[in-house]
C-alpha positions as a printed Julia matrix, in Angstrom:
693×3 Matrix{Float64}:
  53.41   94.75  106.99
  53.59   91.24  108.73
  52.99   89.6   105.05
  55.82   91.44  103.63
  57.97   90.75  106.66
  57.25   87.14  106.43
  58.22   87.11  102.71
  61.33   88.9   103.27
  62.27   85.93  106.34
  61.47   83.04  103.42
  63.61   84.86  101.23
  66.16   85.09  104.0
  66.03   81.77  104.51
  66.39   80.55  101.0
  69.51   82.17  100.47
  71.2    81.07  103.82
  70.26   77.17  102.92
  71.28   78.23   99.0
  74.18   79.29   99.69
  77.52   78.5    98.29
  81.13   78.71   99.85
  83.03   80.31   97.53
  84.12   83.94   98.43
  87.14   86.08   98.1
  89.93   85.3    99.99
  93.09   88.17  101.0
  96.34   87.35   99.61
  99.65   87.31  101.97
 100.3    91.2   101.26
 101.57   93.46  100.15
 102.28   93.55  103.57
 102.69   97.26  105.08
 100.54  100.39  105.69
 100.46  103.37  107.79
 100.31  102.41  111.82
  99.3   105.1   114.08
  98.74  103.43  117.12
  99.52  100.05  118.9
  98.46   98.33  122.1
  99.27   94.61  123.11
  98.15   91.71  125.76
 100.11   88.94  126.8
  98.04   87.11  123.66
  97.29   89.96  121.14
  98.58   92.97  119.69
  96.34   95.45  118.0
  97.16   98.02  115.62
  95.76  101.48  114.57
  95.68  102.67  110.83
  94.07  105.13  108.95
  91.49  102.63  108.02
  90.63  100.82  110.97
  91.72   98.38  114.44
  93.68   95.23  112.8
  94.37   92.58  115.39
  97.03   89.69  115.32
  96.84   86.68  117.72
 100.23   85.32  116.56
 102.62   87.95  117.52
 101.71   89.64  114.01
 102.19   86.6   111.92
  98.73   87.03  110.36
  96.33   90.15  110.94
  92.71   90.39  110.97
  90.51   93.68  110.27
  88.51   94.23  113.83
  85.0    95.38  113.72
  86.08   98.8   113.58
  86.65   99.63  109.59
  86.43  103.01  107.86
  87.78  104.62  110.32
  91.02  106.93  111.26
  92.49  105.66  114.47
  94.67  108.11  117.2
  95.15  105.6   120.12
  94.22  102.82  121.37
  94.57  101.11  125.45
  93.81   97.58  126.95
  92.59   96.46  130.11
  91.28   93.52  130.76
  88.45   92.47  128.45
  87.89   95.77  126.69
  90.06   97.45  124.36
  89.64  101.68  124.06
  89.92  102.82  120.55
  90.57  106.86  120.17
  89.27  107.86  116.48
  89.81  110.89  114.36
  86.35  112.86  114.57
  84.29  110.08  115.48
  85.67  109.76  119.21
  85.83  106.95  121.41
  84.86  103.44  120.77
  84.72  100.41  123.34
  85.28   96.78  122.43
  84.28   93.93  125.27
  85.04   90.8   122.7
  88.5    91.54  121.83
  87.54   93.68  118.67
  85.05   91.79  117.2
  82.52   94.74  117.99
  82.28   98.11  118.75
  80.01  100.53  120.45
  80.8   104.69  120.24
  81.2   105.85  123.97
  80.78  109.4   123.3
  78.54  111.02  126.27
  79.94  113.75  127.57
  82.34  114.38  124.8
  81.94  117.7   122.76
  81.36  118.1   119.27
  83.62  120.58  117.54
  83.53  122.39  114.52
  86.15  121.84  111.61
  87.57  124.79  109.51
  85.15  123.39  106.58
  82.23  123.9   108.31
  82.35  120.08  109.08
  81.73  118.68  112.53
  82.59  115.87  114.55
  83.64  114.58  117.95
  87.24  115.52  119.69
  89.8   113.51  118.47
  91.2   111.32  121.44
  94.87  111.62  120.78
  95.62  109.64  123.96
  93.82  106.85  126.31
  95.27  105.52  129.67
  93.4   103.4   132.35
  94.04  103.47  136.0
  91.71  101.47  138.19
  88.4   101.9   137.3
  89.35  105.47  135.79
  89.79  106.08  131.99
  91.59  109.65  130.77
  91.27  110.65  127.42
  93.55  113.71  126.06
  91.9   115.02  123.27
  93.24  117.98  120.81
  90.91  120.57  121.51
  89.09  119.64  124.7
  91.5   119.18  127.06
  91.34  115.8   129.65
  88.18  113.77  130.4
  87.8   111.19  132.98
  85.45  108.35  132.76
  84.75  105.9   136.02
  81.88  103.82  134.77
  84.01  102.06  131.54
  83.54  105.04  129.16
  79.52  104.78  129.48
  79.68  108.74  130.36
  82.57  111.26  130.43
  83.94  114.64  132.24
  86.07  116.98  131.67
  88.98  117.42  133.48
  90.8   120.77  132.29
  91.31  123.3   135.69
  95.07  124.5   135.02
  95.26  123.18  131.49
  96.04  126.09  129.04
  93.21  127.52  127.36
  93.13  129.96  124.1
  89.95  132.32  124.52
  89.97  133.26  121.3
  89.3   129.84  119.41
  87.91  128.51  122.62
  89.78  125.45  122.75
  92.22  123.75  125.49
  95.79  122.74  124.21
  96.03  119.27  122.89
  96.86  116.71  125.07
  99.28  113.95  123.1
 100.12  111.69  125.57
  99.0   110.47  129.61
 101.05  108.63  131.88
 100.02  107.82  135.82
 102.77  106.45  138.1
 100.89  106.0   141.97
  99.08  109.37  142.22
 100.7   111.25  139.81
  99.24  111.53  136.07
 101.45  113.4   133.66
 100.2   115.3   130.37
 102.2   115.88  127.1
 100.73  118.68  125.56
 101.28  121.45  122.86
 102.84  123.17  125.68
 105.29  121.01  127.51
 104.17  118.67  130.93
 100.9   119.22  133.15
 100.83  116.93  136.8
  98.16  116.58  138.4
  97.91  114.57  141.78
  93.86  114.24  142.23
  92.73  112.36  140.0
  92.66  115.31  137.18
  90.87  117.37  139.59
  93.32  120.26  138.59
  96.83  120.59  136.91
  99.91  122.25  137.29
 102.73  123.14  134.48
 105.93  121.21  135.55
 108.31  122.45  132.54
 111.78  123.54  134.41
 114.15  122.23  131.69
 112.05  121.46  128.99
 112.85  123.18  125.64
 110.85  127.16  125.24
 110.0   128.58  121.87
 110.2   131.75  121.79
 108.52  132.07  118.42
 105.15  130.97  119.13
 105.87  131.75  123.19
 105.54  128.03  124.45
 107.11  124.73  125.12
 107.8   122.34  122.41
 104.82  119.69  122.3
 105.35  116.55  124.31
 104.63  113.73  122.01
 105.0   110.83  124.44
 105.99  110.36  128.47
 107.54  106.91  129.59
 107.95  106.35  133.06
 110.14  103.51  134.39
 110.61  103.48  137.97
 111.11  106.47  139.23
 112.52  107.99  135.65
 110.15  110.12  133.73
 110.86  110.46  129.72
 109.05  112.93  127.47
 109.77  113.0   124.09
 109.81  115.95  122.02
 110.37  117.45  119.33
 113.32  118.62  119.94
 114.52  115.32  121.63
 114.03  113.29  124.97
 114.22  115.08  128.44
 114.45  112.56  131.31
 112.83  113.88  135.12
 113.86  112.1   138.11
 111.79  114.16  140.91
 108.06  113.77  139.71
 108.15  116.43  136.75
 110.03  119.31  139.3
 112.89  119.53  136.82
 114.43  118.02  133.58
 117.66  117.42  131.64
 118.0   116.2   128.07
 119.44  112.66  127.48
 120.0   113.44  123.83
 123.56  111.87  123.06
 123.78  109.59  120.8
 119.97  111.04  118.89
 119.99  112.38  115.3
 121.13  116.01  115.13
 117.24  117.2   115.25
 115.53  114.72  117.03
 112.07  114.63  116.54
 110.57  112.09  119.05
 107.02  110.22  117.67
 107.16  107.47  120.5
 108.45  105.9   123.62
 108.41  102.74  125.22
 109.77  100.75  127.91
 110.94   97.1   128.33
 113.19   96.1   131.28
 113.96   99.56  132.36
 115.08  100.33  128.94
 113.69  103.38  126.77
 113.04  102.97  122.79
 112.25  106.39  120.8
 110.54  106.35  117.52
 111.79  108.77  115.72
 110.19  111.06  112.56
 112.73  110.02  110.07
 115.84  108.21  111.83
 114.3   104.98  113.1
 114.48  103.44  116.29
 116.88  104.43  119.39
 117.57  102.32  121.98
 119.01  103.82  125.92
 119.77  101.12  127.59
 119.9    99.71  131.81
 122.04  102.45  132.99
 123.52  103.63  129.96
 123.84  107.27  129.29
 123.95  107.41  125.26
 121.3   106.39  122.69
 121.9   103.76  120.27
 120.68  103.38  116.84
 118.73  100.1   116.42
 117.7    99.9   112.62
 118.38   96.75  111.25
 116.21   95.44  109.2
 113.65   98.87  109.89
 113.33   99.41  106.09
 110.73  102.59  106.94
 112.84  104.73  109.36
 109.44  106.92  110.39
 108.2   105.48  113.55
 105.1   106.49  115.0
 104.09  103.85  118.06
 106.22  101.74  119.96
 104.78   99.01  122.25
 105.91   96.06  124.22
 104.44   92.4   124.62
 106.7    90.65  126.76
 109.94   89.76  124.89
 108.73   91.21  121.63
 109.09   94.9   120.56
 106.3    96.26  117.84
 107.11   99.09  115.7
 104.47  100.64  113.97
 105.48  102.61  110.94
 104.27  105.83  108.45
 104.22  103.57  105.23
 105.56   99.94  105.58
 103.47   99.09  108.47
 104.43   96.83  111.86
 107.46   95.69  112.53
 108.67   93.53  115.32
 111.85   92.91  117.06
 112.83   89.93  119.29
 116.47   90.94  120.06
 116.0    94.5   121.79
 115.58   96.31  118.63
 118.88   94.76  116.69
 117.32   93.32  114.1
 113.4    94.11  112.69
 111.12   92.18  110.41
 107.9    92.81  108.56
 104.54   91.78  110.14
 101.96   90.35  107.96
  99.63   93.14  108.32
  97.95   94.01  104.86
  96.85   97.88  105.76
  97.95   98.78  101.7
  96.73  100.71   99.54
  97.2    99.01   95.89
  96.75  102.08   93.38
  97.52   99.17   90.23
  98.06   95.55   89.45
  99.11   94.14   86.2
  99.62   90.38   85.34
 102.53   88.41   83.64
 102.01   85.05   83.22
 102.59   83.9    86.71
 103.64   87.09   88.08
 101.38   89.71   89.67
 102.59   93.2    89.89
 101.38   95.52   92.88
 102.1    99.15   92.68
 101.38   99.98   96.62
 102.39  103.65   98.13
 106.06  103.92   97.83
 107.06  100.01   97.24
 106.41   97.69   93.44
 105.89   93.86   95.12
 105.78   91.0    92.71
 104.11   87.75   93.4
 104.95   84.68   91.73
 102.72   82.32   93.99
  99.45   83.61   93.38
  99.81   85.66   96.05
 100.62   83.36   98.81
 104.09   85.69   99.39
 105.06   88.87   98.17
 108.76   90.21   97.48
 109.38   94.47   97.07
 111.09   95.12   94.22
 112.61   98.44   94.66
 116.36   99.01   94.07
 116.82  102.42   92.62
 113.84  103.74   93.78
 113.58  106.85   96.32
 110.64  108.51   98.0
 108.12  107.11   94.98
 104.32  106.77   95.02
 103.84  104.38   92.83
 100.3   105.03   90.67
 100.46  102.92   87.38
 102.32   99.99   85.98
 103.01   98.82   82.19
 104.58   95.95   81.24
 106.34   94.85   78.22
 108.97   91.55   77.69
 110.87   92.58   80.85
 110.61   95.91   80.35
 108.3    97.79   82.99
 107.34  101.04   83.27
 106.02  102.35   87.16
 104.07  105.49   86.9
 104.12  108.0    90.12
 102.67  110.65   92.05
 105.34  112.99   91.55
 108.52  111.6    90.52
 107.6   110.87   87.39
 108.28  107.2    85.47
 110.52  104.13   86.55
 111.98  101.78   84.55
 112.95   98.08   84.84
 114.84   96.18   82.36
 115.38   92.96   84.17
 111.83   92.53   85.65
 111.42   94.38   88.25
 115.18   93.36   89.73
 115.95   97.26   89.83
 115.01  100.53   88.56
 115.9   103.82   87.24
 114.16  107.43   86.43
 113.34  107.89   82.93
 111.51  112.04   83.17
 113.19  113.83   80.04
 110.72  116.34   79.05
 107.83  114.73   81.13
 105.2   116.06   83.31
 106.37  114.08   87.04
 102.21  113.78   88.22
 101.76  110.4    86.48
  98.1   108.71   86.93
  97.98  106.06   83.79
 100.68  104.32   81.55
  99.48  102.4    78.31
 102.05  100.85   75.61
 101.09  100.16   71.78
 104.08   98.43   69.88
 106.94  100.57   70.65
 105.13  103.42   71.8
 104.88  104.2    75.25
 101.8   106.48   76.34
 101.83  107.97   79.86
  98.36  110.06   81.06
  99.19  113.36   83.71
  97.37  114.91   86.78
  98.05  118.3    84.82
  99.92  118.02   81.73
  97.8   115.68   79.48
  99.31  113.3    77.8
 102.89  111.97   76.81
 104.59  109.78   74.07
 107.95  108.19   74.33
 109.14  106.11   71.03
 112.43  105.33   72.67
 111.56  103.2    75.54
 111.1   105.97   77.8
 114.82  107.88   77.23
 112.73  111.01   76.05
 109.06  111.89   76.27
 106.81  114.34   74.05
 103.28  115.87   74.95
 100.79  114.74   72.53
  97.62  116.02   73.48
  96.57  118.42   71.0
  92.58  118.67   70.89
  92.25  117.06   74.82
  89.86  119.2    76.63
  91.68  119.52   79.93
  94.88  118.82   80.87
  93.63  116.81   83.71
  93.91  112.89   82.37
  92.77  109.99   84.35
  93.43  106.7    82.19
  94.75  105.34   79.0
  93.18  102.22   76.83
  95.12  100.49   73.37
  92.75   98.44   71.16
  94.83   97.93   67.85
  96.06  101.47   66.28
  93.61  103.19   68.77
  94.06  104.68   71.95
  91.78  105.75   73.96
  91.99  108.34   77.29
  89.43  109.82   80.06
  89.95  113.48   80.63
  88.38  115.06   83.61
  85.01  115.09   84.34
  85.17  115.88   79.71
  84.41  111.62   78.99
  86.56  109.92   76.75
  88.95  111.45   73.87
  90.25  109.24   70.78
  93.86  109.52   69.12
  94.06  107.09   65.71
  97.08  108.87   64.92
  99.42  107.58   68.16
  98.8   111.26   70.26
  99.49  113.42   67.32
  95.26  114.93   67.66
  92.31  113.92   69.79
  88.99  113.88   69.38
  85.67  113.71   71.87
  84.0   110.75   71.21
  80.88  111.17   74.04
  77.79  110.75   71.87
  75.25  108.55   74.34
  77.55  108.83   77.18
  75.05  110.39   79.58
  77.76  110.3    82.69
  81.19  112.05   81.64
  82.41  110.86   84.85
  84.9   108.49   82.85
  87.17  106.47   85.44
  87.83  103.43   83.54
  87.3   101.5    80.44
  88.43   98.06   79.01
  87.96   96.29   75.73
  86.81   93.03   74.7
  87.08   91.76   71.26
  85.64   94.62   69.07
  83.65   96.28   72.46
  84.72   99.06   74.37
  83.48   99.37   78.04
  83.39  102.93   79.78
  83.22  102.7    83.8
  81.37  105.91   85.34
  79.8   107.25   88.63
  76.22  105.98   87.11
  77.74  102.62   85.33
  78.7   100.72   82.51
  78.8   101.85   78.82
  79.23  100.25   75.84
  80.93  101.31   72.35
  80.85   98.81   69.36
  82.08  101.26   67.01
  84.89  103.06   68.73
  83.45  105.41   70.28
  81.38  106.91   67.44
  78.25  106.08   69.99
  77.85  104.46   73.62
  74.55  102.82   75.3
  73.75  102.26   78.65
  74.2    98.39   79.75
  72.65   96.54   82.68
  74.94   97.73   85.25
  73.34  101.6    86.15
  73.8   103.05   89.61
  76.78  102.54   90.45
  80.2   103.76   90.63
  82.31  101.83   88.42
  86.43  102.15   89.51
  88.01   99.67   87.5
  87.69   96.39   84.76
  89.57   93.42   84.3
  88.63   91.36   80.7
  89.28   87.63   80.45
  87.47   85.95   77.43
  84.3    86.67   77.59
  84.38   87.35   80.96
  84.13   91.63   82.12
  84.48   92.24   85.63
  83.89   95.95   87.17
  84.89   96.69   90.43
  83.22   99.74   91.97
  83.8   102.38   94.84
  81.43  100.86   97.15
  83.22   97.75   97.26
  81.49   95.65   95.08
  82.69   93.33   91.98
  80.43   92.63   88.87
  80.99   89.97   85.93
  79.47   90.2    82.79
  79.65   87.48   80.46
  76.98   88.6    77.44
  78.88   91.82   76.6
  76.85   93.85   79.66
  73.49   93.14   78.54
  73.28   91.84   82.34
  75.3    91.67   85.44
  75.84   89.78   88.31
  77.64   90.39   91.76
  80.91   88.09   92.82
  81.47   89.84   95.85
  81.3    87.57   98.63
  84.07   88.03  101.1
  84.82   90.91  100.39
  84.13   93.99  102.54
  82.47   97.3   101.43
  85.44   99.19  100.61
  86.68  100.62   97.55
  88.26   98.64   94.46
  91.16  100.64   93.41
  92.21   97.59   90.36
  91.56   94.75   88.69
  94.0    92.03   87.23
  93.53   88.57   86.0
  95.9    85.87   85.2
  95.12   81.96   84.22
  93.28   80.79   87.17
  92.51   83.66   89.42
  91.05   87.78   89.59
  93.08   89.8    91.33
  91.53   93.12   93.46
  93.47   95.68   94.94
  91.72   96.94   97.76
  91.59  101.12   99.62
  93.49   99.95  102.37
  92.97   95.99  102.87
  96.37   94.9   100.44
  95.5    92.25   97.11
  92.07   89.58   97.5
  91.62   87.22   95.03
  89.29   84.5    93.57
  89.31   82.05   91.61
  87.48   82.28   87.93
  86.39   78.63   87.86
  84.58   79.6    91.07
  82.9    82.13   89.95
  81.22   80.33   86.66
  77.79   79.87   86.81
  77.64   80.93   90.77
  75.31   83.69   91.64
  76.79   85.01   94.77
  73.97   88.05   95.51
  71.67   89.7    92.74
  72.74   92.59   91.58
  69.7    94.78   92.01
  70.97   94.17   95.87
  74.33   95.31   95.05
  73.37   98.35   92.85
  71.59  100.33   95.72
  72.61  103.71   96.36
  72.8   106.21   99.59
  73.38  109.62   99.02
  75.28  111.94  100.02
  77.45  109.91  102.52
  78.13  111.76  105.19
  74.92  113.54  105.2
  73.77  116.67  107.27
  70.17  117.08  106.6
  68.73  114.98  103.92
  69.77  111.61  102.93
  68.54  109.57   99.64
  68.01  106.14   99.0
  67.9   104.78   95.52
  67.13  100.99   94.6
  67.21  101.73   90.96
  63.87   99.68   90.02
  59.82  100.08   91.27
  59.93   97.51   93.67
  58.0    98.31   96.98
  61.26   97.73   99.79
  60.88   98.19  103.28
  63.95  100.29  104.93
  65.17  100.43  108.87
  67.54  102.98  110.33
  69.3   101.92  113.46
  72.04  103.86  115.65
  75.13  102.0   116.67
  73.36  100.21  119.43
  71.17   98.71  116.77
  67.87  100.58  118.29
  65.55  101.95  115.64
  65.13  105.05  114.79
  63.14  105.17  111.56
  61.2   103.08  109.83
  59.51  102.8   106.48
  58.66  101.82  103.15
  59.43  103.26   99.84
  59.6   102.43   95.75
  62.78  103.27   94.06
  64.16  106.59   95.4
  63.02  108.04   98.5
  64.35  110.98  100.68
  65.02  111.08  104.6
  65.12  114.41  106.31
  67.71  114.05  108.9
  67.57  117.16  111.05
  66.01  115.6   113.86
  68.32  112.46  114.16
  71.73  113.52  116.24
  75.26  113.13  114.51
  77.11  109.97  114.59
  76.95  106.67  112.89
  73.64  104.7   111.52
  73.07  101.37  109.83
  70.39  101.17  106.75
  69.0    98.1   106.12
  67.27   97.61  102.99
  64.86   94.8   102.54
  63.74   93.68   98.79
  62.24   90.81   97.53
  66.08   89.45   96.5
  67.14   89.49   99.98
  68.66   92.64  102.7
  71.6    94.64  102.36
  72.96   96.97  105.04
  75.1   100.02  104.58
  76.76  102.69  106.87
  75.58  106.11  107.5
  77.32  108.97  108.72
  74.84  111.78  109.88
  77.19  115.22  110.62
């Protein structure tokens, strides 16, 4: 064991000294994203997402991804040095280096069990810190209280509602302390208590009843400033000017249903964040809200926080936005939380098809502009380009077209399934592949559209691919179908191709490439016959062909280039993070990635000629399943003896051992939460994230 672990440190060694600095870099955008949660310092802001902690240093100018990826956030608190970070199903995490790392502070929190059958900690809906006391309002668990910086926690519940019969305290939304008092937003109006948590008493005189489901409305947020107490509901904001005894709404001047997300307070005036209306404003003394939109292209407001002069709004969609001027005019942040479903490039234009927004780049990337006029409520899926015509696929609204480059856009649906997941164009034909309908031909730029998928084995169609008078789709779990007859029949064309698991393919001169869940195939005759290449093991999301050159981005995060047809493979993925690779583009100089949640990367190609950034036997190891309950496997995908180490989030070991190319872990006796595996081979280490449940 010492011999090997002395090999493994050379190797280490070698590649750190070896090393060359060329990596990915993240483009300027598309800037946007959904924003659950924000906290800010007098010297940084941080925001919550479905995907992570981002953090911005420059008054959201530029944002960085903390230490804490993956991950769906609920709340997050500073004080001091540490920031709290509330987490769907995972807990509570503490960072003591402003974000940079993380440790789970979980003792003394329950586990739960999900409808599913899946389990996890409470989620922390709420974190406030008093002192050298820390509440937590959870949605199932009630209050806990931690003195000792969230090493150990206790619950804090006497007085809170409680159902019996699912065993489960109301949710608690939102805390608030002013002196001795603490105030709870819950599913069922306004809890006080004045010890500390020690108990709790209702204090809803006022506050809206429904008698439907016999309880208050749920208290979203509280705001105190002075001696005013706001809670916003949904059914509007109720001020309290006696410590909770009584309330009045303070609604004038709200949307006719106003559904209150957030509150905040800056020089003893009160922003709302509404569900669909924006921002409102009560100002000093003032008795009716004001609307304060401008420039608030997202009106769905979910967290509202204040950092001196500067008012943060995080959004459902288009993600922070910041005010200067009390909320009369907003502008975009540069936070990158996007999710690009498609790119396509244009010369020097880069098309991004992100959520509900089209962005086109012109600089490389460097800025981004939305190009959306005549668009509504779209989630934007594929994009096809021809001259200045192009075509944007959606979820559910069907197709969009632009005739002036992307300067505006309107519907083009006659006779067409709306669930749109691929659009492909041969000459004047215009293919578009359905969630549920198959496939569709238009011959008149999109005016009217036609199914054409007679002989497709399911309806279900994930991509389209045009090689000269061929097209080529992936149906469903049912591999790849050929038309040669522009949709009028299909045909299976699967002989060889072991993995039906189709989710991409791309062609190069006279070869066609199929991406699946165990690799890369290759066709030389159409599709008549496939065989394996050198890239096995992996799950293969998405190509991009230049030349010679055939990259493959993959759901673990990784990026492969082939440049001998697939016979081999090496990674390029340096810089980039483990996360998935929805797309690939490529124009002149640069390879364009959209990333699950992190916007557009890029690198350059010139860089990545001749450079070997990590071998790909490294890159092609697989864990499995991920979450995992009770037995985990680990697959290197050659006979290599590697050495493996499982540590918990504290980076003590808990398992130890060596294996040759697959090996299985039984997992019942290691607790749930989150695990590092690092792999050691002979090419160097690789770590990767476990989730036990």
């Amino acid at each position: 064991m010492k011999k090997f672990t002395l090999y493994i440190l050379i190797i280490l060694a070698f590649l750190q000294t070896s090393q060359v600095i060329a990596q990915w870099q993240q483009t300027n955008g598309p800037c946007g994203g959904a924003v659950s949660c924000l906290t800010a310092s007098s010297n940084s802001i941080f925001a919550g997402t479905d995907n992570g902690v981002f953090m911005s240093t420059n008054n959201g100018v530029n944002w960085t991804v903390t230490g804490l990826k993956n991950t769906y956030m609920l709340s997050l608190t500073l004080s001091g040095g540490n920031v709290f970070a509330g987490t769907y199903y995972f807990g509570i995490y503490l960072s003591t280096d402003n974000g940079k790392n993380w440790t789970a502070v979980n003792n003394g929190l329950p586990f739960k069990q999900g409808e599913e059958g899946d389990e996890g900690y409470i989620n922390a809906y709420s974190i406030v810190i008093s002192g050298n006391n820390i509440y937590a309002g959870t949605d199932v668990g009630g209050v806990y209280l931690s003195t000792n910086n969230g090493t150990s926690w206790t619950a804090m519940n006497n007085g809170l509602p409680y159902d019996s019969t699912y065993e489960e305290y109301c949710s608690v939304n939102s805390i608030a302390i002013s002196g001795n008092n603490i105030y709870a937003g819950t599913g069922d109006g306004v809890f006080l208590s004045t010890d500390n948590g020690t108990s709790w008493i209702a204090v809803n005189n006022g506050l809206p009843y429904d008698s439907t489901y016999e309880n208050y409305y749920s208290v979203n947020s509280i705001a105190i400033s002075g001696n005013n107490i706001y809670a916003g509901t949904g059914d509007g904001v109720f001020l309290s000017t006696n410590n909770g005894t009584s309330w009045i709404a303070v609604n004038t001047g709200l949307p006719q249903y106003p559904y209150i997300y957030s509150l905040a307070v800056s020089d003893s005036s009160i922003f709302a964040g509404t569900n669909y209306d924006g921002v409102f404003l009560l100002a000093k003394d003032d008795t009716n809200w004001t609307a304060v939109t401008g420039g608030l292209i997202n009106t769905r407001t979910q967290a509202l926080t204040v950092n001196e002069n500067n008012i943060f709004a995080g959004t459902d969609g288009e993600g922070v936005f910041l005010s200067t001027d009390k909320g009369i005019n907003w502008s975009i942040t540069g936070l990158a939380h996007t999710y690009v479903r498609d790119l396509i490039a244009d010369g020097n234009a880069i098309f991004a098809g992100v959520n509900e927004d089209v962005f086109m780049s012109t600089n490389n990337g460097a800025s981004w502009v939305a190009m959306n006029t005549g668009v509504r409520d779209a989630f934007f899926t594929a994009l096809a380009i021809s001259g200045d015509n192009i075509f944007a696929g959606t979820l559910s609204e069907g197709i969009y077209l632009s005739t002036d480059y992307g300067a505006s856009w309107t519907a083009v649906n006659k006779g067409l399934n709306p669930y749109i997941s691929d659009l492909a164009i041969m000459g004047s034909n215009i293919f578009a592949a359905t969630d549920d309908g198959g496939v569709y031909l238009s011959t008149d730029n999109g005016a009217n559209w036609t199914s054409a998928s007679t002989g497709l084995g399911d309806p279900c169609v994930n991509f389209l691919t045009v090689t000269g008078s061929n097209i080529f789709t992936g149906v469903y779990n049912r591999g790849v179908y050929l038309s040669t007859n522009n949709g009028a029949s299909w045909t299976e064309v699967n002989t060889g191709l072991t993995d039906l698991r189709v989710a991409a393919l791309a062609v190069s001169s006279n070869n066609l490439f199929a991406g699946t869940a165990d690799g890369v195939f290759l066709s030389t005759n159409n599709g008549t016959s496939w065989t394996v290449t050198g890239l096995r093991n992996t799950d293969v999301s998405s190509f991009a062909v230049k030349d010679n050159k055939i990259f493959a981005g993959t759901e673990s995060g990784n990026v492969f280039l082939s440049t001998d047809n697939g016979k081999s493979w090496k990674s390029v993925k340096t810089g980039l993070a483990n996360i998935e690779i929805n797309t690939l583009a490529i124009n002149d100089s640069n390879l364009f990635a959209g990333i699950w949640g992190e916007g557009v990367w890029k690198r350059s190609l010139s860089e990545m000629t001749g450079i070997e950034d990590a071998p790909a036997t490294l890159s092609m190891i697989n864990i499995y399943p991920n979450p995992a309950r009770n037995e985990l496997t680990i697959e290197t995908g050659n006979n290599e003896k590697s050495y493996a180490e499982i540590c918990d989030i504290q980076g003590q070991l808990i398992e130890a051992f060596t294996f040759y190319n697959k090996h299985h872990i039984n997992l019942e006796n290691i607790k749930n939460g989150v695990y590092t595996i690092k792999i050691f081979m002979s090419e160097g280490v690789t770590t990767k994230k476990l989730i036990k449940w």
